[in-house]
N, C-alpha and C positions, 0 to 999 in steps of 0.2 A: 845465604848471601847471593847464590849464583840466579836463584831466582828474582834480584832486581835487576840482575842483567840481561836487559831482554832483548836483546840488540844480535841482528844476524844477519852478517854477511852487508852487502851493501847501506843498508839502511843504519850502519852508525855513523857514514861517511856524509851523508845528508840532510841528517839530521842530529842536531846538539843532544841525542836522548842520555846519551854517557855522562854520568855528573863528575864532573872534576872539583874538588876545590878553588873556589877562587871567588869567592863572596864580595870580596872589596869593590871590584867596579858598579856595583848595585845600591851602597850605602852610598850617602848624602854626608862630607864631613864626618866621617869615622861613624862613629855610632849616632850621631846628628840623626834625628829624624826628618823626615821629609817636611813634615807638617811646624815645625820650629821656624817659629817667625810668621806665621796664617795671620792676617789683617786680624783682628775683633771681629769682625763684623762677621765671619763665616767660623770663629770658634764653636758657637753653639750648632754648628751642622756636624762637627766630629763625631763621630760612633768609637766609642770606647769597650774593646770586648775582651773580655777571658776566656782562652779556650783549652779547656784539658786536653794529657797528654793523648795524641791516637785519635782527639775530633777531628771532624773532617770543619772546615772553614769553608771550603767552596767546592759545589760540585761538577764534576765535567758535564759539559754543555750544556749548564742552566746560565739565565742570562745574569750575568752581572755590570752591574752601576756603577762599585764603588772601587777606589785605588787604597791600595790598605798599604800601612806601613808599619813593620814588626815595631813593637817596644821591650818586648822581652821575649826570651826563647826563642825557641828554631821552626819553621814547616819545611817540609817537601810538597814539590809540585809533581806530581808522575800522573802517566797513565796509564790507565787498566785494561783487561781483554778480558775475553768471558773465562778463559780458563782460570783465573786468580792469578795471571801474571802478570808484572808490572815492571815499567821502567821508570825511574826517576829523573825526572830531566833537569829540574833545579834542587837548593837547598838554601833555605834566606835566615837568616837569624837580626839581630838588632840593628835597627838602622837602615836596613834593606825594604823592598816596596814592592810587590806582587799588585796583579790585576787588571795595570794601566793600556797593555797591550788590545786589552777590548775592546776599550773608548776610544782607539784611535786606526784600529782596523775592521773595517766592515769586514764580516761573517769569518770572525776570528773566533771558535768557539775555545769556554773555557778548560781546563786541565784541572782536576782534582789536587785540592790544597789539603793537607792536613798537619797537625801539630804535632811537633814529634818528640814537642816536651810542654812543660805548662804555657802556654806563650798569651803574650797580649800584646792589643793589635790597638792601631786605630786607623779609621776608613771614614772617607769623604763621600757622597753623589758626586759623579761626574757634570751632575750640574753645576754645583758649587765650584768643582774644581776647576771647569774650563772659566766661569766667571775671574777666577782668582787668578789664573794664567793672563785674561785678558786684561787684567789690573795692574800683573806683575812681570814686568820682562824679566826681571833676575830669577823667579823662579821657572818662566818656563824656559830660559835657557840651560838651570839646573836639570830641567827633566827631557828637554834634549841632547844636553851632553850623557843624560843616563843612558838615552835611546842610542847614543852613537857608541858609547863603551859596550853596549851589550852586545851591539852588532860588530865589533871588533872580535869582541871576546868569544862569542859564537863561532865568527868568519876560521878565527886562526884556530880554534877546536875543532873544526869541521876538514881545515886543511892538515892539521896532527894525526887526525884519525882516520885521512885518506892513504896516509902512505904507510900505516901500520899494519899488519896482521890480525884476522881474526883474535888469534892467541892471544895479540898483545896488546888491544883493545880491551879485550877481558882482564888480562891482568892491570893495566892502568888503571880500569874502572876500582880495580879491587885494593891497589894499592893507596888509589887517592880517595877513597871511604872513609 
């Protein structure tokens, strides 16, 4: 376990790499999926995928297109070193939405996604999707309230783990697993 914590010294303070529980500000309406409610006309763009336990789903800094939204099961989002060590920065399960950060920050590269139990997904192009945003103000203000809860949820982790100790950075990581 101590190897997914790979966080030392200054750098858990600046960055969210310590995963806490707290999955809820990322779903859409509780288990609601993202994609609940998509006009017709962009149903048949959905990608509907199965991915067993320990597949990877996305790889770090390949370029990705699409915004995916869990339908079953769990992933982690972490990243790797050459050594095999890793930290895990997110943890998404049903209802929650990985990806979308790419399509809307230039030279945002991507974070290795993988399933950390049978999980199924489905994922849009960002072509379609900014289409559907520009059709639909209710849902891109659902996906900007996502953007501003993340960055809440992020902000107050980041000021948690400024005022604690190494030691107790580590045990938090370990107790909220």
């Amino acid at each position: 376990l101590l190897k997914l914590i790979y966080c030392v010294g200054v750098d858990c303070i600046v960055s969210p790499v310590i995963y806490l529980k707290t999955g809820q500000s990322t779903r859409f309406g509780g288990n609601m999926s993202f994609f609940d409610g998509i006009p017709k006309k962009y149903e048949p763009f959905l990608i509907k995928k199965k991915f067993a336990k320990g597949e990877p789903i996305i790889f770090r800094e390949e370029n990705n297109e699409n915004i995916y939204a869990i339908d079953s099961g769990e992933v982690i989002v972490y990243m790797s070193d050459s050594n095999g060590g890793f930290s895990i920065i997110a943890r998404y399960g049903p209802g929650d939405i990985f990806g979308e950060l790419e399509m809307f920050c230039d030279g945002v590269m991507t974070s290795d996604v993988r399933a950390v139990s049978e999980c199924r997904t489905t994922s849009l192009h960002k072509q379609y999707l900014f289409d559907w945003l520009q059709d639909d103000f209710t849902q891109t203000q659902k996906l900007l309230r996502h953007f501003a809860e993340n960055m809440r949820k992020h902000g107050l982790l980041a000021s948690k783990m400024s005022v604690l100790s190494v030691k107790q950075r580590v045990a938090e990581t370990i107790l909220s697993y």
